[in-house]
C-alpha positions in Angstrom: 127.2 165.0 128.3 127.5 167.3 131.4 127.6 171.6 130.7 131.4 171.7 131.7 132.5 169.0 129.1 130.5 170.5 126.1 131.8 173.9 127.4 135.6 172.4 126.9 134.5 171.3 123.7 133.8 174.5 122.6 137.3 176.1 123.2 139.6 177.0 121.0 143.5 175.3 121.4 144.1 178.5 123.0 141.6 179.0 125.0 143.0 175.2 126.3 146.0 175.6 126.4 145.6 179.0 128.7 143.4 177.1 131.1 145.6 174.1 130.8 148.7 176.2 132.5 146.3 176.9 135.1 146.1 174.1 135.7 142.8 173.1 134.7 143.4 168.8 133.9 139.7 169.0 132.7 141.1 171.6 130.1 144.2 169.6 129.8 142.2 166.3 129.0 140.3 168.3 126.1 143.4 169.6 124.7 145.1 166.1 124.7 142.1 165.0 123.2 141.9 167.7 120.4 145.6 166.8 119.5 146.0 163.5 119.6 145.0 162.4 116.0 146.7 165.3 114.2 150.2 164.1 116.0 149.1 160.4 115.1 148.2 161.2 111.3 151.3 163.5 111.3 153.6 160.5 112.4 152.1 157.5 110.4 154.1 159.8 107.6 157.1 160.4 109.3 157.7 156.8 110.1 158.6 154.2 107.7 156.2 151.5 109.0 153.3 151.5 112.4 155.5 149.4 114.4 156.4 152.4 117.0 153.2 154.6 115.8 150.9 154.2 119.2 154.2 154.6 121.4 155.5 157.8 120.1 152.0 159.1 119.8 151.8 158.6 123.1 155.3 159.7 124.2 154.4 163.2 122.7 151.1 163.9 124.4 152.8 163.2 127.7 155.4 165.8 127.1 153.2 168.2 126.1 151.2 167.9 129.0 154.1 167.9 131.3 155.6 170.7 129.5 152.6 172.7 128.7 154.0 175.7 131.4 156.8 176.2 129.4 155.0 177.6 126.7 155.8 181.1 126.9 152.8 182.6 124.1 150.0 179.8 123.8 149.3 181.5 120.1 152.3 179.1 119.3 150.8 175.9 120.6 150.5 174.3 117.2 154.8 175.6 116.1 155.4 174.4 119.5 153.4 171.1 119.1 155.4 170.6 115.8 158.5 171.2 117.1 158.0 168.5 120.0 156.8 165.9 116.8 159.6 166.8 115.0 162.3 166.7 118.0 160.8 163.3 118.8 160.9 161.7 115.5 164.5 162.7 115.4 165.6 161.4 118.5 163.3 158.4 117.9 165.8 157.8 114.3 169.0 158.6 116.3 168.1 155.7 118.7 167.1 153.4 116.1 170.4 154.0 114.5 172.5 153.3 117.8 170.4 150.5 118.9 171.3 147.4 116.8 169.9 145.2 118.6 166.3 146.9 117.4 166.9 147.5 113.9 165.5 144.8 111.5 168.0 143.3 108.7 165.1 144.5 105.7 165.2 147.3 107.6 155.5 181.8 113.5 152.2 180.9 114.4 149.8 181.7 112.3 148.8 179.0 109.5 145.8 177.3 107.8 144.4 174.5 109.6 145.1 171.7 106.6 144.4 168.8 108.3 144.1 165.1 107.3 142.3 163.0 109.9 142.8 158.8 107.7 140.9 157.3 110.6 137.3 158.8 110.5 135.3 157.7 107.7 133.1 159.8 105.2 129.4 158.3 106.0 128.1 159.7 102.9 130.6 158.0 100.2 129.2 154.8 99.0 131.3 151.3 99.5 133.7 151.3 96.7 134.1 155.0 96.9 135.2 154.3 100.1 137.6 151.8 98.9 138.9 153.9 96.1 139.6 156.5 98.6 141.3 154.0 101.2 143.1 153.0 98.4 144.6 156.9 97.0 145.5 157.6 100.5 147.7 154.4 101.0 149.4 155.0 97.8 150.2 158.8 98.7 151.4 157.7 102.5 153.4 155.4 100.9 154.9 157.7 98.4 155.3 160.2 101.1 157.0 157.4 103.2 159.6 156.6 100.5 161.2 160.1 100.0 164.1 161.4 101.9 163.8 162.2 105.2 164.7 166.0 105.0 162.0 166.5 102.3 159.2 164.0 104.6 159.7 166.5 107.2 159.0 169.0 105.4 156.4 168.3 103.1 154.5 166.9 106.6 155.0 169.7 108.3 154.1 172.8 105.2 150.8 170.6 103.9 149.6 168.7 106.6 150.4 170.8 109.1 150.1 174.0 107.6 153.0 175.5 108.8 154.9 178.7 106.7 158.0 178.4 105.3 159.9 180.2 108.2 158.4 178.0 110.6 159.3 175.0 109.0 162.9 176.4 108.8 163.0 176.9 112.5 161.6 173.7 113.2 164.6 172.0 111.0 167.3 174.5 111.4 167.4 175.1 108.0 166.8 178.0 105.8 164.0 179.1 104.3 166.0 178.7 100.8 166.8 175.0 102.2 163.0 174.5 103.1 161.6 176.1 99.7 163.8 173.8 97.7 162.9 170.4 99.7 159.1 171.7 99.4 159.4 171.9 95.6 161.6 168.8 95.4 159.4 166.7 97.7 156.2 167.9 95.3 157.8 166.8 92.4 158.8 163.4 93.2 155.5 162.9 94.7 154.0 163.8 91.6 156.4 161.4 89.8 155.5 158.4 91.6 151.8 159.1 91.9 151.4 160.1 88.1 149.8 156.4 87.3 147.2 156.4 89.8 146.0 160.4 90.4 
């Protein structure tokens, strides 16, 4: 590996996203890189099957890289990043909605850094610990799959993504009352449907 590329690999997401709108593509590259599984793990909740997974993934990293300049503080990067996931889903449901044709019949900144990354495996666990945890994280994606939308959203965006309660509110338009209550809703029904299995 060449001095430059570990030297990107060292940055921080703002250290990236500054040399990004400096236009740095090297910097770019890494920061697309850096992102991409978070918005990919982040979506496989959102949606309601994979179908469109790999499509929207890749919808959003190009509009953050063509859009990185108009990111006025890059502190935000990961609110802003949210708010393009977020925006994208919901124009990607409005268009499933008006497009019949498509739709099946059986149809702030500062925040932990929660993350969960499904598609690197744990080298240490043995086989069937593997397999039991495979198996817990279907059953919670699929849990988190079947709530409502408004409290999916939410849930995604306060545990996985670590964002506060004000920030989720922007990203939504809601309150923070609103978010709190979808939060504490979500929780519980989660809770309900996983009580048999965690």
């Amino acid at each position: 590996m060449s001095e430059s590329k570990l030297l990107y690999k060292k940055m921080t997401l703002e250290e990236l996203v500054v040399l990004s709108q400096k236009e740095d593509y090297k910097a770019l590259e890494e920061l697309i890189r850096k992102i991409q599984s978070d918005v990919y793990a982040t979506l496989s909740y959102l949606l309601k099957n994979n179908e469109s997974l790999s499509d929207l993934t890749q919808e959003i990293l190009l509009k953050i890289a063509k859009n990185i300049q108009s990111l006025k503080n890059p502190k935000c990067f990961k609110s802003w990043l949210n708010q393009i996931i977020t925006n994208t889903y919901y124009d990607f449901i409005r268009k499933k909605k008006n497009d019949f044709t498509t739709v099946p019949i059986d149809y702030n900144c500062e925040h932990t850094n929660f993350e969960l990354k499904l598609e690197i495996p744990d080298l240490k666990t043995k086989p069937i610990e593997k397999c039991i945890t495979a198996e817990c994280e279907k059953l919670i994606k699929n849990a988190i799959r079947e709530l409502p939308e408004a409290f999916r959203i939410a849930i995604i965006l306060r545990e996985f993504q670590g964002l506060s309660y004000e920030e989720i509110a922007k990203t939504t338009q809601s309150s923070i009352g609103t978010v709190k209550s979808r939060i504490s809703r979500a929780r519980i029904k989660l809770q309900e449907a996983l009580k048999n299995y965690i």
